[in-house]
Backbone atoms as SQL, in Angstrom:
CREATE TABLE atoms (id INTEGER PRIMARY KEY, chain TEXT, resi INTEGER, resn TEXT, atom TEXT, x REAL, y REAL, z REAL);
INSERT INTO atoms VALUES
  (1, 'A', 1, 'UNK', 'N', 40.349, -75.238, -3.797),
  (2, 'A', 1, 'UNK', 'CA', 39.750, -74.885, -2.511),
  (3, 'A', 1, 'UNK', 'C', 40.781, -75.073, -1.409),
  (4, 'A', 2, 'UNK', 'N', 40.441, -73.950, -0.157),
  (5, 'A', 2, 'UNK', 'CA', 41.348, -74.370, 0.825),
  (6, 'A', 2, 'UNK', 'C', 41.644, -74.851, 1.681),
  (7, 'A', 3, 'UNK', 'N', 42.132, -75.877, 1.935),
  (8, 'A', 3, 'UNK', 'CA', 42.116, -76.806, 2.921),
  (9, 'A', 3, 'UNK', 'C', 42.446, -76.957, 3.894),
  (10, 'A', 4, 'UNK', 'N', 43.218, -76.073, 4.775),
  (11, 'A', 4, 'UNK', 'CA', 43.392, -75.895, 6.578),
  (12, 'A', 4, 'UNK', 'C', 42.802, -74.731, 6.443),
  (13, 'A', 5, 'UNK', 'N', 42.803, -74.510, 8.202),
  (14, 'A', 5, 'UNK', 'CA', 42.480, -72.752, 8.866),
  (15, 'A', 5, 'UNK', 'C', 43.270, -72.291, 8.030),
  (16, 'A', 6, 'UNK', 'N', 44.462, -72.210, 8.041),
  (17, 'A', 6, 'UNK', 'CA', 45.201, -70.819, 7.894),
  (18, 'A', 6, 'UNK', 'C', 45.136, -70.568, 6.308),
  (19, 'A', 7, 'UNK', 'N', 44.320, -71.466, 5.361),
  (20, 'A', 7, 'UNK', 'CA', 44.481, -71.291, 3.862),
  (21, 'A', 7, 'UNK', 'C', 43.269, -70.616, 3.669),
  (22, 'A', 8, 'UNK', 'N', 42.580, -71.220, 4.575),
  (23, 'A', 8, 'UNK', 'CA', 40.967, -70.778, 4.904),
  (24, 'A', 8, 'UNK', 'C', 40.874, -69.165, 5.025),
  (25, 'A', 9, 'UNK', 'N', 41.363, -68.917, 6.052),
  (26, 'A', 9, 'UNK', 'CA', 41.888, -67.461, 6.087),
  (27, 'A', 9, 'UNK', 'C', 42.804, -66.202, 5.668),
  (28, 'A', 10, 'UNK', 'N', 43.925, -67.085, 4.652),
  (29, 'A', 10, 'UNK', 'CA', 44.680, -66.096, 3.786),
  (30, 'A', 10, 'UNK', 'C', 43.825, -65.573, 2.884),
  (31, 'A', 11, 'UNK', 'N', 42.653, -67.153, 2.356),
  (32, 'A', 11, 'UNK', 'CA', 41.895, -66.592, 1.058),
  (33, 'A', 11, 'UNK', 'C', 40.651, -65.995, 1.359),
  (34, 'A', 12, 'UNK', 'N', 40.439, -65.476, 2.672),
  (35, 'A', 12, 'UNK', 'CA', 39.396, -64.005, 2.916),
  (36, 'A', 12, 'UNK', 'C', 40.454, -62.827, 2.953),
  (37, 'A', 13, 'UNK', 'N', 41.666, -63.093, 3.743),
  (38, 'A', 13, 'UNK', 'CA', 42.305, -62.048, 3.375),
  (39, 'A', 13, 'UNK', 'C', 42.151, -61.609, 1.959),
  (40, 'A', 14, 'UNK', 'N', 42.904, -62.242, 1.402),
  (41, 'A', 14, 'UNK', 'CA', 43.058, -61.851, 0.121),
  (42, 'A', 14, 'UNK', 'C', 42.314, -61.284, -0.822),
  (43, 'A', 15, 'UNK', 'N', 41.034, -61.754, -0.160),
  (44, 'A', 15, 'UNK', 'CA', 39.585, -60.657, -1.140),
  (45, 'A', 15, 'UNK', 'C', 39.803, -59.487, -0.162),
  (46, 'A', 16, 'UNK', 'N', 39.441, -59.564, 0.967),
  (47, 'A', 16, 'UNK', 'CA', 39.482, -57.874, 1.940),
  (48, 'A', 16, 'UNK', 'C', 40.593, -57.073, 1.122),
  (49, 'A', 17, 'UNK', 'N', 42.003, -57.268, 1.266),
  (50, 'A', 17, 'UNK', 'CA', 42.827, -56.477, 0.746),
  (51, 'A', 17, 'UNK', 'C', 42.761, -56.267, -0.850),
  (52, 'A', 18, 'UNK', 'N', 42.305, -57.139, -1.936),
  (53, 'A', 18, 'UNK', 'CA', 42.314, -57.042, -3.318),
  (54, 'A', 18, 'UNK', 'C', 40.874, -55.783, -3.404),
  (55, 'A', 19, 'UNK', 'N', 39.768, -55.758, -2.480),
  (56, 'A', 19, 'UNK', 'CA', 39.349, -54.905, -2.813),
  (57, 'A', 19, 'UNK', 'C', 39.314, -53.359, -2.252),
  (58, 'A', 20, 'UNK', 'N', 40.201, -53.273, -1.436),
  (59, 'A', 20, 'UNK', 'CA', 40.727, -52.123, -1.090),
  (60, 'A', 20, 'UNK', 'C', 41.773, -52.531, -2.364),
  (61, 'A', 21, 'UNK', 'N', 42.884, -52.549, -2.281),
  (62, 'A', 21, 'UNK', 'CA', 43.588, -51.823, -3.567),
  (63, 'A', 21, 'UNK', 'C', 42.580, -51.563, -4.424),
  (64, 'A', 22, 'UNK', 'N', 41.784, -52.198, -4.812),
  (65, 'A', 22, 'UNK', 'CA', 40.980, -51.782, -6.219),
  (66, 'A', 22, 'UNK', 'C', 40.883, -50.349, -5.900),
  (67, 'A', 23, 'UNK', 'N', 39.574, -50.126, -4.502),
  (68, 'A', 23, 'UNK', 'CA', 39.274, -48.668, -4.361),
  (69, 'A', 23, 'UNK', 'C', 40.232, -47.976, -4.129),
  (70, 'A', 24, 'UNK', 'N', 41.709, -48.032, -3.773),
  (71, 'A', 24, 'UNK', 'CA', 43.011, -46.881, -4.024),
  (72, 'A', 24, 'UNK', 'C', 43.540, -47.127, -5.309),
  (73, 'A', 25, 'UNK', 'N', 43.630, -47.774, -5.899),
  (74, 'A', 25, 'UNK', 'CA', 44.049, -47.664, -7.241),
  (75, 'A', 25, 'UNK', 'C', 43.346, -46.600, -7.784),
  (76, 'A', 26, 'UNK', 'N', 41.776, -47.067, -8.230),
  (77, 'A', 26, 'UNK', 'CA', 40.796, -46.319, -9.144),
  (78, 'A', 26, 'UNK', 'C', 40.645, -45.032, -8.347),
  (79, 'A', 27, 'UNK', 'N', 40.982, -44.408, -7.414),
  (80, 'A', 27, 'UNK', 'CA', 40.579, -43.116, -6.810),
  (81, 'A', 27, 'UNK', 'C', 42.314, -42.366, -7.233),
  (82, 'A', 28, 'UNK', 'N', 43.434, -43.059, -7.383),
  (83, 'A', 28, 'UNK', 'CA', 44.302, -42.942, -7.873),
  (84, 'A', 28, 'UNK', 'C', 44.355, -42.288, -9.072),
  (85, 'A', 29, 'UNK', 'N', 44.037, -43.612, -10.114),
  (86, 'A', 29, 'UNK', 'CA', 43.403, -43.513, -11.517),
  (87, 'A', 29, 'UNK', 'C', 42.559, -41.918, -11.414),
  (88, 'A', 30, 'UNK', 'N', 42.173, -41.997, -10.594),
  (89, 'A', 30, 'UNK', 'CA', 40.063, -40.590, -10.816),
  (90, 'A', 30, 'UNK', 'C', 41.270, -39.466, -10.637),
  (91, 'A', 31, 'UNK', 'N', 42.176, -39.381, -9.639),
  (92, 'A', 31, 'UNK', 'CA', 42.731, -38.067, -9.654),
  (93, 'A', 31, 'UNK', 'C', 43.784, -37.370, -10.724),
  (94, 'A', 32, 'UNK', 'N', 44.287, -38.939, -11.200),
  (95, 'A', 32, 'UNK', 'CA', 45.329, -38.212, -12.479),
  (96, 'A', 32, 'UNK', 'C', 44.070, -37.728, -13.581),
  (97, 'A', 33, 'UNK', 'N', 43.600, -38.604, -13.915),
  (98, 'A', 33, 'UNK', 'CA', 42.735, -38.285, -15.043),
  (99, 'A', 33, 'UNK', 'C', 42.538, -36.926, -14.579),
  (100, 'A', 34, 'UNK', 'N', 41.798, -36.387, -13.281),
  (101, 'A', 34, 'UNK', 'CA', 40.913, -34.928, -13.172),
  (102, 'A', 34, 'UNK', 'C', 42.767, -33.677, -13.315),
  (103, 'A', 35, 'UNK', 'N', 43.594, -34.379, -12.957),
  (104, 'A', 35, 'UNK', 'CA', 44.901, -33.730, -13.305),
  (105, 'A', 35, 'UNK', 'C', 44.845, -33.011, -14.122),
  (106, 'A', 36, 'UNK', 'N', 44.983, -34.158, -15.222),
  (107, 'A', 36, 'UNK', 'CA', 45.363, -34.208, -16.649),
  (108, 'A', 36, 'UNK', 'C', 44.271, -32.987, -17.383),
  (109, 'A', 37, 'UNK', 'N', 43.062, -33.261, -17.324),
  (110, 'A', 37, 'UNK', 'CA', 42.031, -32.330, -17.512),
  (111, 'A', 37, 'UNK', 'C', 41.778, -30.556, -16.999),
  (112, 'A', 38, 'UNK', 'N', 42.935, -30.786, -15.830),
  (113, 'A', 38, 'UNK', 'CA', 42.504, -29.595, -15.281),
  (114, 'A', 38, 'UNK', 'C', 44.008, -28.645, -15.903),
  (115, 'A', 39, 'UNK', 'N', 45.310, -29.601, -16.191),
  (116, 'A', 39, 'UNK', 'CA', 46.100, -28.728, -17.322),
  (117, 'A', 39, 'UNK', 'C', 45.707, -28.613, -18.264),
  (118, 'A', 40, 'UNK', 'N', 44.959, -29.385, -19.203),
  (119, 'A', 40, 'UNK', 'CA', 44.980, -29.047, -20.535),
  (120, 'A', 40, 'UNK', 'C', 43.782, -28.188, -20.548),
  (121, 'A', 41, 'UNK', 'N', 42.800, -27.845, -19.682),
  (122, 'A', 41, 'UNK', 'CA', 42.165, -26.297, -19.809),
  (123, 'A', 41, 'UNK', 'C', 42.788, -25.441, -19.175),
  (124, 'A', 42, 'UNK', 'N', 44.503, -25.447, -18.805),
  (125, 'A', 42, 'UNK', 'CA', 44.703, -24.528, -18.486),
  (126, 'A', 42, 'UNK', 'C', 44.394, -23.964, -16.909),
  (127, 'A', 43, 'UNK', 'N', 43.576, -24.426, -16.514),
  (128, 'A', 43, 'UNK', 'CA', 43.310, -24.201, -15.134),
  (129, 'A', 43, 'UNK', 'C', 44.609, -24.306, -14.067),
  (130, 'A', 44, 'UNK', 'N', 45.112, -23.226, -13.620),
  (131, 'A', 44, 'UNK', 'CA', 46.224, -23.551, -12.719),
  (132, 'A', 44, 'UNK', 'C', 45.725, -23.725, -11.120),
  (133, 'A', 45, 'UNK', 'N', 45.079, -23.066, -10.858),
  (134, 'A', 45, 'UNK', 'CA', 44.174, -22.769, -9.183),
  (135, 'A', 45, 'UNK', 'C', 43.699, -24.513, -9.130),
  (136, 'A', 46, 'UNK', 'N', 43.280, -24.946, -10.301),
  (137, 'A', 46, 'UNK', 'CA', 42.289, -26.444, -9.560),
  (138, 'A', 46, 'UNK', 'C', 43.697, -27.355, -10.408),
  (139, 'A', 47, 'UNK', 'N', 44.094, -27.092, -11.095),
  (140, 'A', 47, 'UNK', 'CA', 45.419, -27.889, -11.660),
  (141, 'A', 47, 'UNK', 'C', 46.365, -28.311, -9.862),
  (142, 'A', 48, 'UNK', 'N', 46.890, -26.807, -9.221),
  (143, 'A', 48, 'UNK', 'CA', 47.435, -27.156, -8.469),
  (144, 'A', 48, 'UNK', 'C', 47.244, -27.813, -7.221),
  (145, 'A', 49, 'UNK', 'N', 45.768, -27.939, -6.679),
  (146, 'A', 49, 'UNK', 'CA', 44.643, -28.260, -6.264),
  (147, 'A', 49, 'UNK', 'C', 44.506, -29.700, -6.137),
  (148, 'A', 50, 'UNK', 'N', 44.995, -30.547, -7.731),
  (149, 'A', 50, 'UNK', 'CA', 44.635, -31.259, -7.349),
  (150, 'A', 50, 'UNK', 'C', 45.922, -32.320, -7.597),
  (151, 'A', 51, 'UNK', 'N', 46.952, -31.186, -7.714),
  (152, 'A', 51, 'UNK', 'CA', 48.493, -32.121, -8.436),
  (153, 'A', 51, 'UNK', 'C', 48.398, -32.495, -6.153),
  (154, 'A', 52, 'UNK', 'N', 47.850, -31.627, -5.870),
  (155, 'A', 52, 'UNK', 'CA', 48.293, -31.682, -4.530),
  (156, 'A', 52, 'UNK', 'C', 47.541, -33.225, -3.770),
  (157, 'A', 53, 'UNK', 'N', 46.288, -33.010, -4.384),
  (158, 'A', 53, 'UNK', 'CA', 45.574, -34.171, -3.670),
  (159, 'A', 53, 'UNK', 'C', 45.983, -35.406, -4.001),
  (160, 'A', 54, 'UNK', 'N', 46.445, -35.429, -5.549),
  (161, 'A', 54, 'UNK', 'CA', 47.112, -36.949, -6.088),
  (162, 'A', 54, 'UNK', 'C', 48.325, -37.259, -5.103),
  (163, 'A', 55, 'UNK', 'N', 49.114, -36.160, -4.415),
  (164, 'A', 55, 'UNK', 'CA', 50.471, -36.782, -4.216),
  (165, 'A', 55, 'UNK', 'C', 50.114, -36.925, -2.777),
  (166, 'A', 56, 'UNK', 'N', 49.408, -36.758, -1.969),
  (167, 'A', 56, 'UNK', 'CA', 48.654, -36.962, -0.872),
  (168, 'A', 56, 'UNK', 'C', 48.195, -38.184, -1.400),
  (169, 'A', 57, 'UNK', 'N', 47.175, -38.995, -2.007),
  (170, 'A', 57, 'UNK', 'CA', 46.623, -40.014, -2.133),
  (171, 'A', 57, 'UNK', 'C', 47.588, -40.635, -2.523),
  (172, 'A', 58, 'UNK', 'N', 48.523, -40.860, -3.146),
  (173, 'A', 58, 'UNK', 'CA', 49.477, -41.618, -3.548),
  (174, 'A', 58, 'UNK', 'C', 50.583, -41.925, -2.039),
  (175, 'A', 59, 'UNK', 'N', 50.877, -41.097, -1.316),
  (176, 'A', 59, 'UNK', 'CA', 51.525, -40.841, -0.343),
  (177, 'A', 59, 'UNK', 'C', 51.071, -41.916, 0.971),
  (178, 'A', 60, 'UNK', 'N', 49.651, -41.901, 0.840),
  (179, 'A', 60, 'UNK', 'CA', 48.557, -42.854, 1.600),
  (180, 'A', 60, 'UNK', 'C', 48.714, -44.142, 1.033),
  (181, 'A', 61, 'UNK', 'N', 48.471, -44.511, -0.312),
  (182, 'A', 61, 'UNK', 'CA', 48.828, -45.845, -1.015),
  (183, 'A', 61, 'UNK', 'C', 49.936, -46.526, -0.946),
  (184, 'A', 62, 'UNK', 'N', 51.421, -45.818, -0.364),
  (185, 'A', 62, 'UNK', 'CA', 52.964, -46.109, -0.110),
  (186, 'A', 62, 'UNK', 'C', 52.414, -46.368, 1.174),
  (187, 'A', 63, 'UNK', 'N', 51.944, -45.925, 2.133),
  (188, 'A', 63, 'UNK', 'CA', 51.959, -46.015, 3.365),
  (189, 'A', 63, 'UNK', 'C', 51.225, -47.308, 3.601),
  (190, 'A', 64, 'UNK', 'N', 50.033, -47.713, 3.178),
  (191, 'A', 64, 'UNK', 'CA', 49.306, -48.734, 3.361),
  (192, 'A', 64, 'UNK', 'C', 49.653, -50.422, 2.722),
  (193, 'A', 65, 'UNK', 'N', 50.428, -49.868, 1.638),
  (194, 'A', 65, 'UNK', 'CA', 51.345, -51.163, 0.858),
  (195, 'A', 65, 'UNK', 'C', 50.645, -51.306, -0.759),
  (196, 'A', 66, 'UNK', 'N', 49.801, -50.434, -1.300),
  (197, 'A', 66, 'UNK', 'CA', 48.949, -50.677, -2.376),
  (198, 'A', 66, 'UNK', 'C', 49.906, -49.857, -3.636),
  (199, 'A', 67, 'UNK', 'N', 50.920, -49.368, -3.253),
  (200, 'A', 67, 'UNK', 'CA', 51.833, -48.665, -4.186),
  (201, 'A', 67, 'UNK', 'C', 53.433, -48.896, -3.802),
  (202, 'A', 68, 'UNK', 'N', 54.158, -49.360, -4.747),
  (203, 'A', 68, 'UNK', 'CA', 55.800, -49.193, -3.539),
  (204, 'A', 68, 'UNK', 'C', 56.150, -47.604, -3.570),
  (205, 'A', 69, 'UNK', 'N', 56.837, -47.728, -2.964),
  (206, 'A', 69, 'UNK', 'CA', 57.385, -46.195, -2.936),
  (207, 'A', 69, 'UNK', 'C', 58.169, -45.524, -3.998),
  (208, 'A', 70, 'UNK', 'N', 58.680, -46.461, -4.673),
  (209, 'A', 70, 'UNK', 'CA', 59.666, -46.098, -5.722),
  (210, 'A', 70, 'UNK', 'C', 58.831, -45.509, -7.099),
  (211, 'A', 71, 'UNK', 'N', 57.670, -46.384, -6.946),
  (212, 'A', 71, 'UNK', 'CA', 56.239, -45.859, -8.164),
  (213, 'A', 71, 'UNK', 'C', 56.069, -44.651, -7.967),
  (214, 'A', 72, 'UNK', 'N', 55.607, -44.217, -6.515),
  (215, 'A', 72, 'UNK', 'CA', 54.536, -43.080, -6.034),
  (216, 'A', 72, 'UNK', 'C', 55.906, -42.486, -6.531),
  (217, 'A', 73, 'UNK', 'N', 56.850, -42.447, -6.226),
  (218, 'A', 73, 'UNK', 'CA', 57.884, -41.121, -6.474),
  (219, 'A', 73, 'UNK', 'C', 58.075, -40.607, -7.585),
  (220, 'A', 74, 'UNK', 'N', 58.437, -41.405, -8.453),
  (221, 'A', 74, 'UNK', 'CA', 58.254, -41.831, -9.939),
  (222, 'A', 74, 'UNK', 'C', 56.753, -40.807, -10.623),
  (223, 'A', 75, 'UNK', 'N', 55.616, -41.938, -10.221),
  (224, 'A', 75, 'UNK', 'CA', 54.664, -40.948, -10.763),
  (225, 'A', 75, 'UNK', 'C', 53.948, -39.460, -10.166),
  (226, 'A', 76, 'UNK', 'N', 54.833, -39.020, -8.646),
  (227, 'A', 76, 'UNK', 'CA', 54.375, -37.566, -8.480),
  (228, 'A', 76, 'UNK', 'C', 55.765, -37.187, -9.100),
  (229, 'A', 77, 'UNK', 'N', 56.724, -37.600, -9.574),
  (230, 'A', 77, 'UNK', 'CA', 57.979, -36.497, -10.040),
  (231, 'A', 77, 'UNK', 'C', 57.279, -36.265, -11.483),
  (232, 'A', 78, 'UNK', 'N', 57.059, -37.253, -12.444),
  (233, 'A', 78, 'UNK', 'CA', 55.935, -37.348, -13.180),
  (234, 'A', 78, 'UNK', 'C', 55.138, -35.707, -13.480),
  (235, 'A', 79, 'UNK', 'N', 54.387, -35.734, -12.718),
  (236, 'A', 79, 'UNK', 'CA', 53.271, -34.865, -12.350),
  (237, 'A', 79, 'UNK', 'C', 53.370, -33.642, -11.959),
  (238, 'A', 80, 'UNK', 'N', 54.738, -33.403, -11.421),
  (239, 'A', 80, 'UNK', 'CA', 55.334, -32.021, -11.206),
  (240, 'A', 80, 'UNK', 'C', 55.823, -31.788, -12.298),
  (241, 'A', 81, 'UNK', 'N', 56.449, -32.459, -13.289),
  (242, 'A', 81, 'UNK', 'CA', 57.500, -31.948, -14.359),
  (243, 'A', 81, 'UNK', 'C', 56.285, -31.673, -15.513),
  (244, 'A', 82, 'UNK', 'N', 55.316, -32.510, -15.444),
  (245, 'A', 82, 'UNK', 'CA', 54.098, -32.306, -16.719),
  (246, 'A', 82, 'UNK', 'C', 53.480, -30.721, -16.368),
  (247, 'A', 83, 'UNK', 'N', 53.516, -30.819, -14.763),
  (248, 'A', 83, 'UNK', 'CA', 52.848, -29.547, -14.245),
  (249, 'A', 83, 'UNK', 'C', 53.086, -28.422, -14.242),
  (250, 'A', 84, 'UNK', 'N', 54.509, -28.132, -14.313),
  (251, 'A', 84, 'UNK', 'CA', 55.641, -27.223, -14.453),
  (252, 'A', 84, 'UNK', 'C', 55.642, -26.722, -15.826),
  (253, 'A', 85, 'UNK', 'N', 55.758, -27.867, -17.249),
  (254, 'A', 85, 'UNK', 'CA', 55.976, -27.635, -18.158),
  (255, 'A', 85, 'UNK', 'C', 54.485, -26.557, -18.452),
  (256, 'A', 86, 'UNK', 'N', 53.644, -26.842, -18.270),
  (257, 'A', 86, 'UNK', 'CA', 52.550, -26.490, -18.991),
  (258, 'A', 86, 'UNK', 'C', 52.092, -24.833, -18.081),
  (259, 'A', 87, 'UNK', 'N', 52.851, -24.612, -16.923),
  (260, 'A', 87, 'UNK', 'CA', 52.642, -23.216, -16.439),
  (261, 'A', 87, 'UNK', 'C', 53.723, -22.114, -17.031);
């Protein structure tokens, strides 16, 4: 348990921010998965649709501190080269 103000208050921080990352992670997570699904039927119109919205949401997650930057780059270069291959 924490024992001054300021320990008092890192450890509300620390839930506020742990559950925002959760909800950018898993909306993260929701868009590769709908990715992944929307190449392997082939779909290019909602494929590209949504290679677009992941690197936008990922782009938001670098910005806010819930991703470093070196990841997000990593996993939209990722996502173009899977995306590319399969058109």
């Amino acid at each position: 348990m924490a024992n001054t103000k300021s320990a008092i208050k890192a450890a509300r921080k620390s839930v506020r921010l742990t559950d925002r990352n959760k909800t950018v992670k898993s909306r993260l997570k929701t868009l590769h998965k709908k990715l992944d699904a929307a190449v392997k039927a082939g779909d290019a119109a909602a494929a590209a649709t949504v290679a677009s919205a992941y690197a936008s949401a990922m782009d938001k997650a670098v910005k806010s501190g819930v991703v470093h930057r070196n990841a997000a780059s990593r996993a939209k270069a990722q996502v173009a080269k899977h995306f590319a291959a399969k058109k």
